[in-house]
OpenMM code with the backbone's topology and positions (N, CA, C; nanometers):
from openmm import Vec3, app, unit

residues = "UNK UNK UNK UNK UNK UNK UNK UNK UNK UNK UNK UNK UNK UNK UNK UNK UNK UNK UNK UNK UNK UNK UNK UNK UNK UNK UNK UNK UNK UNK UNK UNK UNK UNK UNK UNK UNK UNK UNK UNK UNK UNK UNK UNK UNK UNK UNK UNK UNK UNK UNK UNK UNK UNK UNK UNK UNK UNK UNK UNK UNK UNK UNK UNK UNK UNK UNK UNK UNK UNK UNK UNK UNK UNK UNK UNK UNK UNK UNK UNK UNK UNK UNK UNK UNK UNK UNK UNK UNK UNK UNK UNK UNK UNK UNK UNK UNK UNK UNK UNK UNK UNK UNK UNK UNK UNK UNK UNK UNK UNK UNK UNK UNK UNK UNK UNK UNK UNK UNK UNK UNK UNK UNK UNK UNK UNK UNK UNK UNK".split()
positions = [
    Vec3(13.4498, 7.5772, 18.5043),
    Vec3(13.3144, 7.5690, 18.4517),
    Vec3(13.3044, 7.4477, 18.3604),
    Vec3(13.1978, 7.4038, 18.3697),
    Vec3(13.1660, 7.2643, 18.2920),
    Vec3(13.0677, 7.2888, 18.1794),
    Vec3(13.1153, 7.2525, 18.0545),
    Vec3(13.0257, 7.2779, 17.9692),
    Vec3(12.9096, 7.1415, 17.9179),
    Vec3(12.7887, 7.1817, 17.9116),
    Vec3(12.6735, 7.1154, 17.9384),
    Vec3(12.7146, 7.0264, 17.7236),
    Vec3(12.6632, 6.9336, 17.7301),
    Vec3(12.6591, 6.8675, 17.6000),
    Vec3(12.6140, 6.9563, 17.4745),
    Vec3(12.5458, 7.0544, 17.4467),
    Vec3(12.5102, 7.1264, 17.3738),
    Vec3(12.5916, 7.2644, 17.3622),
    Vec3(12.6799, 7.3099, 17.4747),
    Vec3(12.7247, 7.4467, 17.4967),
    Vec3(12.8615, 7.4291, 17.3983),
    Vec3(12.8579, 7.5073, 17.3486),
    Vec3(12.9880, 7.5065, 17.2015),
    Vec3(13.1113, 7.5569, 17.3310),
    Vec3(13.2385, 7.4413, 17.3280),
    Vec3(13.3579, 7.5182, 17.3731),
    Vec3(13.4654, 7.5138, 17.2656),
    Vec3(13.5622, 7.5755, 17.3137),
    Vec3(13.6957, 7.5605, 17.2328),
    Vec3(13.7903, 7.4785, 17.2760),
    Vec3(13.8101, 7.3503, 17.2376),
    Vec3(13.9159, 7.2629, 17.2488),
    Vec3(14.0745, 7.3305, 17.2382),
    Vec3(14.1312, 7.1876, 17.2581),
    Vec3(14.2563, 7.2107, 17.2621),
    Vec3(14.3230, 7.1269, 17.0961),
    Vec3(14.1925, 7.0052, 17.0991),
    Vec3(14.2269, 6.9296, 17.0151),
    Vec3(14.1123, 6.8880, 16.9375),
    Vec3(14.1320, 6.8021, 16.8644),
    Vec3(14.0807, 6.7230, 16.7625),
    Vec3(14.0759, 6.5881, 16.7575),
    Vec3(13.9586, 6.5017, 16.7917),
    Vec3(13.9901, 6.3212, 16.7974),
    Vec3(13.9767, 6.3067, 16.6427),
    Vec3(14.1100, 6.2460, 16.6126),
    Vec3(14.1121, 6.2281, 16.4574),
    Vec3(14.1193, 6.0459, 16.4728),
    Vec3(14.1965, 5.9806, 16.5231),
    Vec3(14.2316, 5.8574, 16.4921),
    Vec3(14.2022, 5.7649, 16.6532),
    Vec3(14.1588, 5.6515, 16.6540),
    Vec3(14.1275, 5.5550, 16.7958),
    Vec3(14.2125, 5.4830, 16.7241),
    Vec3(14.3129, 5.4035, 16.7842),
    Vec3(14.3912, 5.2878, 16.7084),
    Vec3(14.3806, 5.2177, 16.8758),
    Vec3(14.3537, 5.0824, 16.8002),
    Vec3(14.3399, 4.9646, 16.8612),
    Vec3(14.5266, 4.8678, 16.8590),
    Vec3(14.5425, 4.8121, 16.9324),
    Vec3(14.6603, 4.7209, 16.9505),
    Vec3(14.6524, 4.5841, 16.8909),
    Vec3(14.7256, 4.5252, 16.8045),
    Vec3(14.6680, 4.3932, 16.7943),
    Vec3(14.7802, 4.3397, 16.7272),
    Vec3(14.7857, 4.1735, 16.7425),
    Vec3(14.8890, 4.0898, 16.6565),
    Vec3(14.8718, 4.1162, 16.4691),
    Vec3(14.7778, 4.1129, 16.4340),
    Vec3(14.7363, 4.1687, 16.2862),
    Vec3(14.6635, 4.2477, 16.2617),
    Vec3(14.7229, 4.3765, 16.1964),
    Vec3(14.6510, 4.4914, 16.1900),
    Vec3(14.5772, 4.4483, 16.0808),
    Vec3(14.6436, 4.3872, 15.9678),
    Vec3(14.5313, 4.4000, 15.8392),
    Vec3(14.4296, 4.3592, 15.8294),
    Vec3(14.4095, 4.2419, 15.9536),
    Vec3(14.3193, 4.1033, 15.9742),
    Vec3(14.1924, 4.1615, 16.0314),
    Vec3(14.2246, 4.2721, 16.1247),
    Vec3(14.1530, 4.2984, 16.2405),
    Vec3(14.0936, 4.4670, 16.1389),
    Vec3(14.1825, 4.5110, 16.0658),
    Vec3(14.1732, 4.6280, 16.0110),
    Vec3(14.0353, 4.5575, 15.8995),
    Vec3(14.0482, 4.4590, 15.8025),
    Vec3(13.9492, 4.3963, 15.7354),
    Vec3(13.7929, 4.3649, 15.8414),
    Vec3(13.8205, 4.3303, 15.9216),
    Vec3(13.7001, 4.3159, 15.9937),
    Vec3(13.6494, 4.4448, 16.0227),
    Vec3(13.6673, 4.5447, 16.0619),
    Vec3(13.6123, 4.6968, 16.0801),
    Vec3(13.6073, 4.7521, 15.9528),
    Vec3(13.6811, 4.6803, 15.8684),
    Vec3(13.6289, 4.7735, 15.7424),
    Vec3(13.4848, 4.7301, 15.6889),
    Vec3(13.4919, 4.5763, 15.7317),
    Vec3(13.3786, 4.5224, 15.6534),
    Vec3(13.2519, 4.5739, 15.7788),
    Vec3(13.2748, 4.5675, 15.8848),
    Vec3(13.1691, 4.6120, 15.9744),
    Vec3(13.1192, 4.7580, 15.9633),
    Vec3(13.2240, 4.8623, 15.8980),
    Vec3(13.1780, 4.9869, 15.8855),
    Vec3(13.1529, 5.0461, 15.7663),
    Vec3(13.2206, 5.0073, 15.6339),
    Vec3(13.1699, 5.0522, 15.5288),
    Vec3(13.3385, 5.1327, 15.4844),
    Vec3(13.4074, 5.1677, 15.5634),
    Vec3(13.5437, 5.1991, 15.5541),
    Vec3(13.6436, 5.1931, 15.5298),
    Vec3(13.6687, 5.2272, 15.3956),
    Vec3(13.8272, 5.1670, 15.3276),
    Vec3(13.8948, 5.1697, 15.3828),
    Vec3(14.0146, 5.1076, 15.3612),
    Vec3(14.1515, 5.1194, 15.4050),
    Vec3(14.2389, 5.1996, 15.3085),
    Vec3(14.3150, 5.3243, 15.4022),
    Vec3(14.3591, 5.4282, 15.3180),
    Vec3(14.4590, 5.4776, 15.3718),
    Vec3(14.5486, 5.3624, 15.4561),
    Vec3(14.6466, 5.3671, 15.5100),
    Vec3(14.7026, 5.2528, 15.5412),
    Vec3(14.7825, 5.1340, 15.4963),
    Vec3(14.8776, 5.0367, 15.4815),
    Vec3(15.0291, 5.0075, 15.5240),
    Vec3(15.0742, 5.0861, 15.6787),
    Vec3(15.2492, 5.0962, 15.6214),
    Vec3(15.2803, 5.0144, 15.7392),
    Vec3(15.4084, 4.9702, 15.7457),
    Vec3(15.4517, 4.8707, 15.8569),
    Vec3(15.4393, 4.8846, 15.9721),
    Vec3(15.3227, 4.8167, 16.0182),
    Vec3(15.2894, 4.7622, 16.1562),
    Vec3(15.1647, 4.9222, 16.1842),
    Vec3(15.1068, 4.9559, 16.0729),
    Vec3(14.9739, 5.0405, 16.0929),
    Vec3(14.8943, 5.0301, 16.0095),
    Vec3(14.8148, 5.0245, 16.0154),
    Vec3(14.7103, 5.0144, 15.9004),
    Vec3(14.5680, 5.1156, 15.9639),
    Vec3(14.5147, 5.1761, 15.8708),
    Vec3(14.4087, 5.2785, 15.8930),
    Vec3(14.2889, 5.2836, 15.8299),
    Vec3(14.1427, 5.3028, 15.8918),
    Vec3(14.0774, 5.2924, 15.7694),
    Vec3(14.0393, 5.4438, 15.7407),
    Vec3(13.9228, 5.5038, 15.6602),
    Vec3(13.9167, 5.6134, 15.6354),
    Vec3(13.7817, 5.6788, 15.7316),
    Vec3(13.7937, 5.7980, 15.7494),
    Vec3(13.7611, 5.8498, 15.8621),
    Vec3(13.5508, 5.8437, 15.8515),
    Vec3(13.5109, 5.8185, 15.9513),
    Vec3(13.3478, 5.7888, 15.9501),
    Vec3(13.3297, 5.8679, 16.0578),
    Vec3(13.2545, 5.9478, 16.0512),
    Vec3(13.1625, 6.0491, 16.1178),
    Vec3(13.3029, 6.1101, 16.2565),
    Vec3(13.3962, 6.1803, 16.1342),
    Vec3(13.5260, 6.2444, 16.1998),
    Vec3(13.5927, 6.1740, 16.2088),
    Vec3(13.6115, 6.0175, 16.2867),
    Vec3(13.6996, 6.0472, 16.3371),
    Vec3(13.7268, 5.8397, 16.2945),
    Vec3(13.8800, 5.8249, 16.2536),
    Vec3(13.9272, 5.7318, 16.2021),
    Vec3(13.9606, 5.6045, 16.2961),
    Vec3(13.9913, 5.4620, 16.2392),
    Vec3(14.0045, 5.3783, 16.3072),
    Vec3(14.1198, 5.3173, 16.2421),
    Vec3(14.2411, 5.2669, 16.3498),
    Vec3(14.3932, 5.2485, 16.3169),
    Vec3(14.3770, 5.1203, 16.3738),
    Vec3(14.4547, 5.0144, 16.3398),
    Vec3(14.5543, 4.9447, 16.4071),
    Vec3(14.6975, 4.8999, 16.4009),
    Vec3(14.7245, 4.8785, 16.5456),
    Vec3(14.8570, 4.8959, 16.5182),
    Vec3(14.9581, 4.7439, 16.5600),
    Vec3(15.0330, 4.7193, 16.5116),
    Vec3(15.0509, 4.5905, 16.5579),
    Vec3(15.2045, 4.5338, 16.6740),
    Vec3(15.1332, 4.4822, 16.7698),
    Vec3(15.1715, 4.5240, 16.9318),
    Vec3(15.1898, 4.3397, 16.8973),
    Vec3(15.2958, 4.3025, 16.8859),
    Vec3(15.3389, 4.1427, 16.9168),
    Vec3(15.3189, 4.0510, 16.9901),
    Vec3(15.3095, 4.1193, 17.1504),
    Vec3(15.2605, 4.1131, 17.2802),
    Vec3(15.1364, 4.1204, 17.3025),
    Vec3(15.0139, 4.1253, 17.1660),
    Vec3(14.9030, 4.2029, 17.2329),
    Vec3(14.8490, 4.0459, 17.3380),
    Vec3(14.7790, 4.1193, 17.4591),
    Vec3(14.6718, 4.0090, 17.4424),
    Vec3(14.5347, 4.0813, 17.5175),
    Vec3(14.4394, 4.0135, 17.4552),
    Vec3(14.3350, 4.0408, 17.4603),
    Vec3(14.2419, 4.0905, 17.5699),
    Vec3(14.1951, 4.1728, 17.6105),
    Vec3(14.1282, 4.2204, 17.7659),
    Vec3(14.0394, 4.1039, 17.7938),
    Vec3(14.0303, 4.0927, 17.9298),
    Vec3(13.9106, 4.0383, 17.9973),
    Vec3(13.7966, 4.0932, 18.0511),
    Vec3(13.7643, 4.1116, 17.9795),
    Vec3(13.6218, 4.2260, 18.0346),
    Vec3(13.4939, 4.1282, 18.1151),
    Vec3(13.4391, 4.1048, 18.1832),
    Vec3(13.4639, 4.2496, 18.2855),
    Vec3(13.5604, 4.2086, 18.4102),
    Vec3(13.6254, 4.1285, 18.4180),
    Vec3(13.7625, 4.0860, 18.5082),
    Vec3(13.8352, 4.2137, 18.5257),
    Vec3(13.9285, 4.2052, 18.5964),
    Vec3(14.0038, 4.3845, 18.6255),
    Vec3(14.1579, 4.3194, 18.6084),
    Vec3(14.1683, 4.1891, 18.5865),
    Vec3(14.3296, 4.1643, 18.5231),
    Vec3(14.3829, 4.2199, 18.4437),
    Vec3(14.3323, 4.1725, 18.3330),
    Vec3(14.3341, 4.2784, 18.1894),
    Vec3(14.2197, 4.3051, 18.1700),
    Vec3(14.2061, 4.4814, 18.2098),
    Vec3(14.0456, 4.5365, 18.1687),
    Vec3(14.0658, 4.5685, 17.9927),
    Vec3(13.9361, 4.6065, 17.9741),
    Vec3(13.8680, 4.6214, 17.8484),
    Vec3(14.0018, 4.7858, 17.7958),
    Vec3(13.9988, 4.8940, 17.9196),
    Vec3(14.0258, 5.0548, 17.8689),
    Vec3(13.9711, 5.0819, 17.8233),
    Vec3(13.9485, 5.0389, 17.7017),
    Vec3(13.8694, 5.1022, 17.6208),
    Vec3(13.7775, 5.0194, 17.5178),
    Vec3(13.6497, 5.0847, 17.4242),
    Vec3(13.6048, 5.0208, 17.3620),
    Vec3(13.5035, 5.0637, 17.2586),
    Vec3(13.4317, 5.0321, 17.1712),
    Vec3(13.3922, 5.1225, 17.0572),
    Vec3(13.2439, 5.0754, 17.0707),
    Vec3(13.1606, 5.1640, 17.0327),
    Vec3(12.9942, 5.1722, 17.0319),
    Vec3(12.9921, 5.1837, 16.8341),
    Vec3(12.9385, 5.0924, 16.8373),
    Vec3(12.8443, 5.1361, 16.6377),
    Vec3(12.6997, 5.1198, 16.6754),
    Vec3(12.6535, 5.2222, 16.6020),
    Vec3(12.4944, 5.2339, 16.6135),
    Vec3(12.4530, 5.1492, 16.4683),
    Vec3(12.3496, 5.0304, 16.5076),
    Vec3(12.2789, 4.9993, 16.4240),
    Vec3(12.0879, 5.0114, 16.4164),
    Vec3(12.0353, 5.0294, 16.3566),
    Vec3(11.9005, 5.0174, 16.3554),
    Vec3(11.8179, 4.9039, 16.3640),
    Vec3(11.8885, 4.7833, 16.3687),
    Vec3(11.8356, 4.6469, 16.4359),
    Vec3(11.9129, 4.5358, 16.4763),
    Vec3(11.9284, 4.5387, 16.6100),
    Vec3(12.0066, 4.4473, 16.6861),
    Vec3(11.9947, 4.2883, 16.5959),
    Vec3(11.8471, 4.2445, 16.5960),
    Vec3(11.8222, 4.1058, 16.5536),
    Vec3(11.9304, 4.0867, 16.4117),
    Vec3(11.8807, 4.2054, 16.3728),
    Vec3(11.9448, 4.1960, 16.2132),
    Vec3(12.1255, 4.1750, 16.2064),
    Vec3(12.1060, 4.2662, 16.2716),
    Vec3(12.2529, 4.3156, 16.2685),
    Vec3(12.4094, 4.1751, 16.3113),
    Vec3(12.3017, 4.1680, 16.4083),
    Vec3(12.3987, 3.9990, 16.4922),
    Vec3(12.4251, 3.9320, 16.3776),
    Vec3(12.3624, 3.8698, 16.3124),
    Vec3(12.3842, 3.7083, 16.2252),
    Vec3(12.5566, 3.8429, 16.1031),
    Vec3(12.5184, 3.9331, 16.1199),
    Vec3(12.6160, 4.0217, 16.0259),
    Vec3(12.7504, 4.0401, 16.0533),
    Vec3(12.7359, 4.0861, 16.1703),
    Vec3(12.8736, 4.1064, 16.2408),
    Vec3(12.9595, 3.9436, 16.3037),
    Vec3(12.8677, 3.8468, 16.3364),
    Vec3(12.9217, 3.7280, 16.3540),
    Vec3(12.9570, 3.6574, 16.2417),
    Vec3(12.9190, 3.7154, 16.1545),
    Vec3(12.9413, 3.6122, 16.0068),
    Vec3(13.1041, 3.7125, 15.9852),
    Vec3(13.1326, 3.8122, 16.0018),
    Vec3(13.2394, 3.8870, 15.9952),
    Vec3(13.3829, 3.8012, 16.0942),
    Vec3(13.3481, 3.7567, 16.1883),
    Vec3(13.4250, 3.7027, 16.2625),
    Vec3(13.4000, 3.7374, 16.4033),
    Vec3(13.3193, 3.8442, 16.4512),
    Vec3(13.3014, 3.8386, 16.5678),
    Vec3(13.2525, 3.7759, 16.6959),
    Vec3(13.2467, 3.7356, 16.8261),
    Vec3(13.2318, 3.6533, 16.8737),
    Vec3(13.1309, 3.7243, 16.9903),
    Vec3(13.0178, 3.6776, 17.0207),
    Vec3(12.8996, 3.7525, 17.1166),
    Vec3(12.9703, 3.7104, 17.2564),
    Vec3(13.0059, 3.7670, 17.3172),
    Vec3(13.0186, 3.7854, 17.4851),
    Vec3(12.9412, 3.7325, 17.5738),
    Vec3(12.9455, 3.6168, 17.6708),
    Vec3(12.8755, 3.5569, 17.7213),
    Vec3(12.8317, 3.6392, 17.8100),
    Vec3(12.8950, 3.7581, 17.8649),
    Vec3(12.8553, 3.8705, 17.9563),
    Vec3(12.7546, 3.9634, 17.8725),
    Vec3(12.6341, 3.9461, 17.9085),
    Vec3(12.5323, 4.0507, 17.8660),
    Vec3(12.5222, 4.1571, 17.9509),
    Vec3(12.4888, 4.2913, 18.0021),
    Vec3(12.4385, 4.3373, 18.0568),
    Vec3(12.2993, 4.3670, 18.0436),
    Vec3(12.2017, 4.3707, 18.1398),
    Vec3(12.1015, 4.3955, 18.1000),
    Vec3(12.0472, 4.5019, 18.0800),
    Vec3(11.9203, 4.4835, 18.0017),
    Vec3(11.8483, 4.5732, 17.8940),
    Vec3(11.8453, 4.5403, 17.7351),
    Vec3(11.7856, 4.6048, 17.6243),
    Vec3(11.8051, 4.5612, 17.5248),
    Vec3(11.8413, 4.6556, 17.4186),
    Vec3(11.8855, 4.7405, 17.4289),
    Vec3(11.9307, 4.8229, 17.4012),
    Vec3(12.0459, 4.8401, 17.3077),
    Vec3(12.1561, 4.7130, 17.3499),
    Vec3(12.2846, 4.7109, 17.2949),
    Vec3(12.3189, 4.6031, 17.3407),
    Vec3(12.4040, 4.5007, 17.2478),
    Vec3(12.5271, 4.3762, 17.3032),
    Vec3(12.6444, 4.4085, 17.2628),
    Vec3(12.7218, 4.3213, 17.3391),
    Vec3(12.8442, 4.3271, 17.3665),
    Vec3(12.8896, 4.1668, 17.2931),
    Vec3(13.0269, 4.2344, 17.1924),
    Vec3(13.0826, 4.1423, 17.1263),
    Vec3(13.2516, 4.1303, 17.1423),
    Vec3(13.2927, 4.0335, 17.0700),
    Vec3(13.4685, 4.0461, 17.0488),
    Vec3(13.4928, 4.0026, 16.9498),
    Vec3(13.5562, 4.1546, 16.8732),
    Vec3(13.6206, 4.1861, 16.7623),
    Vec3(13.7544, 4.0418, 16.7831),
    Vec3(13.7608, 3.9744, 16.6001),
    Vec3(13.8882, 3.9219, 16.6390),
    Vec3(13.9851, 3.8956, 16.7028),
    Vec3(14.0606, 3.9880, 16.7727),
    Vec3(14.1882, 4.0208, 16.8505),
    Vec3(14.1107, 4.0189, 16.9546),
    Vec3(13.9918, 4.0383, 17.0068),
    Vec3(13.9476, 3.9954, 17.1410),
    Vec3(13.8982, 4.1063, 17.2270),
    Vec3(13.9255, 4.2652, 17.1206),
    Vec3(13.8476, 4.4170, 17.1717),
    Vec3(13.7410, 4.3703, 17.2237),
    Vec3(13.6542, 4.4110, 17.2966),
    Vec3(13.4913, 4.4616, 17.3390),
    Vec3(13.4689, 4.5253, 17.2198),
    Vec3(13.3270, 4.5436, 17.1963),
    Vec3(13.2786, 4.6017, 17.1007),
    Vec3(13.1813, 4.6311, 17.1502),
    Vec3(13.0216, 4.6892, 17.1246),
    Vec3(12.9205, 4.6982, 17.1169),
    Vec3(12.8125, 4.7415, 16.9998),
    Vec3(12.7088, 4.6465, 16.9710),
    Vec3(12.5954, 4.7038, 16.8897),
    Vec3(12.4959, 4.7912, 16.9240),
    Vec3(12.4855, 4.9249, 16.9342),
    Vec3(12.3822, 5.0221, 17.0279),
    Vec3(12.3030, 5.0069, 16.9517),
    Vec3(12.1499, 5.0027, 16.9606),
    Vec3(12.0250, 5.0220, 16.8695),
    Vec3(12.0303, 5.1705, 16.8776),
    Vec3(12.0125, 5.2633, 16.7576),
    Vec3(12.0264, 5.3469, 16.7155),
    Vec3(11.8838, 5.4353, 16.7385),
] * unit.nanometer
topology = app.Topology()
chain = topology.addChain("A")
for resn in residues:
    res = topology.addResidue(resn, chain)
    for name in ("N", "CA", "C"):
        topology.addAtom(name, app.Element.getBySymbol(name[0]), res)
């Protein structure tokens, strides 16, 4: 049985932490902190964490080897990737690029949400909220 988005089930688990891969956790950990409002409240060799926003926390971890996905190429895909809701795209851009992020020449269309790259070269997205 499939439970519909609203139907309360009982897990097995709990999403506490998404940790991202990257050559500098603190570098890449500073940029999500400054993009989310989220201290850092975890510092230890080769992890760094920030503190948990609406459940559920954001790690990185530092992978020597990382390199960066090619989205939307299928060499190195994206796997995975993070949605932040903001309440104005226009606004929001000049914010997150002044942070270090880099806008994706791949738009999809609609206007709804863009697609960026976090430092280390994650996908990201801005959803209008």
């Amino acid at each position: 049985m499939t439970a519909s988005p609203t139907t309360p089930t009982t897990g097995v688990a709990t999403l506490g932490v998404v940790a991202l891969d990257c050559r500098d956790p603190r570098g890449l950990a500073a940029f999500y902190s400054a993009l989310t409002g989220a201290p850092v409240v975890q510092d230890d060799d080769g992890w760094v964490q920030l503190a948990a926003t609406g459940g559920v926390a954001l790690a990185f971890q530092h992978a020597p080897g990382h390199v960066a996905p090619d989205w939307p190429g299928d060499e190195r895909p994206q796997q995975i990737h993070l949605d932040f809701d903001v309440p104005d795209l226009d606004a929001a851009e000049p914010a997150v690029l002044a942070l270090g992020a880099r806008k994706h020449e791949v738009q999809p269309p609609g206007s709804s949400f863009r697609v960026y790259l976090d430092p280390a070269g994650h996908p990201f997205c801005l959803v209008r909220a």
